[in-house]
C-alpha positions in Angstrom: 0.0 0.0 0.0 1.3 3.4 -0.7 1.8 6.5 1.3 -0.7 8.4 -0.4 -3.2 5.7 -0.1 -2.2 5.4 3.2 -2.8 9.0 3.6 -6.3 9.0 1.7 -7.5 6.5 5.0 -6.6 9.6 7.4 -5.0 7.3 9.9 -1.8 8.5 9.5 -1.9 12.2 11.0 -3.2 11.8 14.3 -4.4 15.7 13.5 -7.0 14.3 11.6 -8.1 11.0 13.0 -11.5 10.5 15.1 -11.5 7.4 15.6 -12.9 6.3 19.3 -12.1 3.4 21.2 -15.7 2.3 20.6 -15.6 1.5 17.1 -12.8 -1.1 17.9 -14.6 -4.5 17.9 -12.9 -6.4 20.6 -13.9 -10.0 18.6 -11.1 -8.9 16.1 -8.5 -7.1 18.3 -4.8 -7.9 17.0 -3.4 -10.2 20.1 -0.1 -8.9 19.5 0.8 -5.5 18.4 4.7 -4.5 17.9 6.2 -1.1 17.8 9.2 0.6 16.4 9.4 3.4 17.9 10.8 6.1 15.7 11.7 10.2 15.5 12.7 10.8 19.4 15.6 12.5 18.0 14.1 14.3 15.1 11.2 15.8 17.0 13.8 17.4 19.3 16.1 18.4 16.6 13.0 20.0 14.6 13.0 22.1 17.9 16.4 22.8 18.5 16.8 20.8 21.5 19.1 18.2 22.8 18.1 14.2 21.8 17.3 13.1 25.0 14.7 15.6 25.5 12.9 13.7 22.7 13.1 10.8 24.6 11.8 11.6 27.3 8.9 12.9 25.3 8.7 9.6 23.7 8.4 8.0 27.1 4.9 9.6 27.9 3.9 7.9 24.6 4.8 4.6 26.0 2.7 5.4 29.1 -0.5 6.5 26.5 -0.1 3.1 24.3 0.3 0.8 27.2 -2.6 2.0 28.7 -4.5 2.0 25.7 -3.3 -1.2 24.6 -4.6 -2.9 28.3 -7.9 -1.0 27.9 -8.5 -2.7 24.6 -7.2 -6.3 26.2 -3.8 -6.7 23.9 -2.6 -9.5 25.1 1.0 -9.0 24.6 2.5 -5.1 23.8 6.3 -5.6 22.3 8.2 -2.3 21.8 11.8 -1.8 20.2 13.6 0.2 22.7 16.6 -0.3 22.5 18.6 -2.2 19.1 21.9 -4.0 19.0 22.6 -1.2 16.7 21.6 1.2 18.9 25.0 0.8 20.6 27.0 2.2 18.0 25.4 6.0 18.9 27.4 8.6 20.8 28.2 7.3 24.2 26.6 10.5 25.9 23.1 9.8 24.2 23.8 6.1 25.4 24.4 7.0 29.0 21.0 9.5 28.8 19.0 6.6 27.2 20.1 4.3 30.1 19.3 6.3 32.9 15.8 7.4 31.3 15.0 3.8 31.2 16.3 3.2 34.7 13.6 6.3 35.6 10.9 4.4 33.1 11.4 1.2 35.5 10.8 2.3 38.5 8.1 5.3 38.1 6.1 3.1 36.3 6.5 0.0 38.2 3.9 1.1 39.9 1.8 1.6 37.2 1.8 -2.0 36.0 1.1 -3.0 38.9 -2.4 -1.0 39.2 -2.9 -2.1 35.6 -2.4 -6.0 36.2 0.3 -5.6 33.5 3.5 -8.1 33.4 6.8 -7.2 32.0 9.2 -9.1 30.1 12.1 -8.3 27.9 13.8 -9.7 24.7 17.4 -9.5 23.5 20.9 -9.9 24.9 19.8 -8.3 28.2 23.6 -9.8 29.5 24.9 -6.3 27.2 22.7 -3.8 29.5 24.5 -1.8 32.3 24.6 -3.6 35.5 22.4 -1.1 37.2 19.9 -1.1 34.4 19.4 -5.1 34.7 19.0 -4.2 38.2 15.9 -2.2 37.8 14.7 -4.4 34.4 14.7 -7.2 36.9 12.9 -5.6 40.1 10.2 -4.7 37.8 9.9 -8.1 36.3 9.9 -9.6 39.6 7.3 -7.3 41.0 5.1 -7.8 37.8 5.7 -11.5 37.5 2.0 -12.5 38.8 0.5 -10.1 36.6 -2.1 -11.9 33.7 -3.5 -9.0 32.1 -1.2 -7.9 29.7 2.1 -8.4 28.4 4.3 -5.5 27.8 7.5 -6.6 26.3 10.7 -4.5 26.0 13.1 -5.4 23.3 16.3 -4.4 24.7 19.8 -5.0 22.6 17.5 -7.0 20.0 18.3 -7.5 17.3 16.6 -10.0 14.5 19.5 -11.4 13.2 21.3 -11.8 16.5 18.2 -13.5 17.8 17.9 -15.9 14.7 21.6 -16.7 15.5 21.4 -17.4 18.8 18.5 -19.7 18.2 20.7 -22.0 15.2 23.7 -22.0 18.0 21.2 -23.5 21.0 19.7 -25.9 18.4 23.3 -26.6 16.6 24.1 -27.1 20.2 22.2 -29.7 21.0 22.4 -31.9 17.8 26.2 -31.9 18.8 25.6 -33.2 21.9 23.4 -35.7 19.9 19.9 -34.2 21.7 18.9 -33.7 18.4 19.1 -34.6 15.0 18.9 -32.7 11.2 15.3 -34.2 10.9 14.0 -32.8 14.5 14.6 -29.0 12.7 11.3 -27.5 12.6 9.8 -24.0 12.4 8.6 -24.8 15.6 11.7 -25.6 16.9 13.3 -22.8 16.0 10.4 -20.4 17.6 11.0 -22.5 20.7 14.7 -21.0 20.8 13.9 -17.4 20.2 13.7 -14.6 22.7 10.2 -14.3 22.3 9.6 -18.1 22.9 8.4 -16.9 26.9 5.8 -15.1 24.9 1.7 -15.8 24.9 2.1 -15.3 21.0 5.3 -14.9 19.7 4.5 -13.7 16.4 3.0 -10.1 16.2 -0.2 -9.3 14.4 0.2 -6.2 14.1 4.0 -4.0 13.7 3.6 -0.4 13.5 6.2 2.1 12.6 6.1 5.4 13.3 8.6 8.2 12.1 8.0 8.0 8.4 10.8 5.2 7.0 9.7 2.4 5.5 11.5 -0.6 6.7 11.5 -2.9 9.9 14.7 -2.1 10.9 16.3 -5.9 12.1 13.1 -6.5 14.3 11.3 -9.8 14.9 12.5 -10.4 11.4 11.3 -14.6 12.3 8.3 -13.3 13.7 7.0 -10.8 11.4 6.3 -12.8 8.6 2.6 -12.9 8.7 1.9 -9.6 10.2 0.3 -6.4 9.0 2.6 -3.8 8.1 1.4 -0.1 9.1 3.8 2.9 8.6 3.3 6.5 9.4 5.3 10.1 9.3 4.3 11.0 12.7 7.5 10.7 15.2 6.6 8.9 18.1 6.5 11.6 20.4 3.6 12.8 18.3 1.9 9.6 18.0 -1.4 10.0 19.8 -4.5 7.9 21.0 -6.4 8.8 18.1 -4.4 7.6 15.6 -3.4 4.6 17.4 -6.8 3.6 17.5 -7.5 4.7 13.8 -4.8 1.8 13.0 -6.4 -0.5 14.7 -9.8 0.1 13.1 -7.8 -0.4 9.9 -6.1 -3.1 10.4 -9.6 -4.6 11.5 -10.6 -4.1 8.0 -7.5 -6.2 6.6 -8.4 -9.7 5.5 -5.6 -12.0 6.6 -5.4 -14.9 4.5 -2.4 -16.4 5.6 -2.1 -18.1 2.1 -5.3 -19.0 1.8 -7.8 -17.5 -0.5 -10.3 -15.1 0.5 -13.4 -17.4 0.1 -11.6 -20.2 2.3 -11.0 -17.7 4.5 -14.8 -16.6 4.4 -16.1 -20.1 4.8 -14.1 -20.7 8.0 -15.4 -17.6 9.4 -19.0 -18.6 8.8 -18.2 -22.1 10.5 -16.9 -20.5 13.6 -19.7 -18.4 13.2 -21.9 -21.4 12.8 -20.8 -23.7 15.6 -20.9 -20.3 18.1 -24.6 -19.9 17.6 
């Protein structure tokens, strides 16, 4: 779909949008949603302001779409946070970044809490500072109980890294003769990746905010199947509204999984059927 399609839908600039949380129909709500999180920087460049005030912007976003997200009953929330090739930025915006997620951690701890939301993260946590696994893992221990929603923090992901690290475990275990070529599955292989832990591993939905038009190394296994969205609007901009307004769209999607559209019609009047 193209930008100015995209564009002719009005769920691009959240300006525009009025979409309300009641014309989501909760039969059809996506179980997964992923975010990349784009155009901290840019937004605070665009005002002449340092990075990290962008950042911090961005953060109160977080707060809006989590809460939006257990409102609706998403099961599982996944947001890119922080990339494997993230670390390759100027160590000054590094340090800011890992101290504003130190002060994410444990203001809104609380918050999950209240919420009935559990937290979980994805990547090579083992790279984070030592005091920022400290605080990753307070809040995942205090949240552990929690079955309302998922939120899920991808921190030093990477897709390829975590494709990699999955082939090592299961090359791993064939060596140790645990395994052998035939016992190589697709389920296998989603058994060995970070997001293995997860309710649904695969994301229905992966939004993009920030106006590029590529995923970026993210959940590159898991994405295979899910609906794209992509919008100009940095994140610190994204709002309700237009979060909403691509949910209503992507209700209107027809996911045929490679199946045609009259198959996939006939099994939704069965289902229909054997409900009544």
């Amino acid at each position: 779909m193209t930008l100015q399609k995209l564009k002719k839908k009005k769920f691009l600039n959240s300006k525009k949008c009025t979409t309300k949380s009641e014309s989501i129909s909760l039969l059809t709500i996506p179980k997964h949603v992923a975010i990349i999180m784009d155009g901290n920087g840019r937004w605070a460049q665009k005002r002449f302001w340092k990075r990290i005030f962008g950042h911090e912007k961005g953060a109160e976003t977080v707060r809006m779409v989590t809460r939006t997200s257990r409102e609706l009953g998403i099961s599982v929330l996944t947001l890119y946070a922080f990339s494997t090739e993230n670390w390759q930025r100027p160590q000054d915006e590094i340090n800011a970044l890992m101290k504003l997620l130190i002060k994410y951690l444990n203001t809104e701890r609380q918050e999950m809490l209240d919420n009935n939301i559990r937290l979980q993260s994805i990547g090579h946590i083992e790279n984070m500072p030592a005091d920022v696994q400290d605080a990753l893992n307070r809040t995942k221990e205090a949240t552990n109980h929690n079955d309302g929603m998922i939120l899920n923090l991808a921190l030093s992901y990477g897709g390829r890294a975590d494709i990699v690290q999955a082939v090592r475990s299961i090359a791993s275990r064939c060596v140790q003769n645990e395994l052998t070529i035939d016992d190589i599955s697709e389920s296998l292989i989603n058994d060995n990746l970070f997001t293995n832990a997860l309710s649904q591993s695969d994301p229905d939905l992966l939004i993009r905010t920030g106006g590029d038009f590529r995923v970026s190394n993210f959940l590159l296994w898991q994405i295979a199947y899910s609906e794209l969205f992509f919008t100009p609007t940095l994140w610190p901009d994204f709002s309700k509204e237009e979060f909403l307004s691509i949910l209503n769209h992507y209700q209107s999607r027809e996911r045929r999984f490679g199946k045609t559209g009259d198959q996939i019609k006939g099994t939704d009047r069965l289902s229909q059927t054997n409900t009544d």
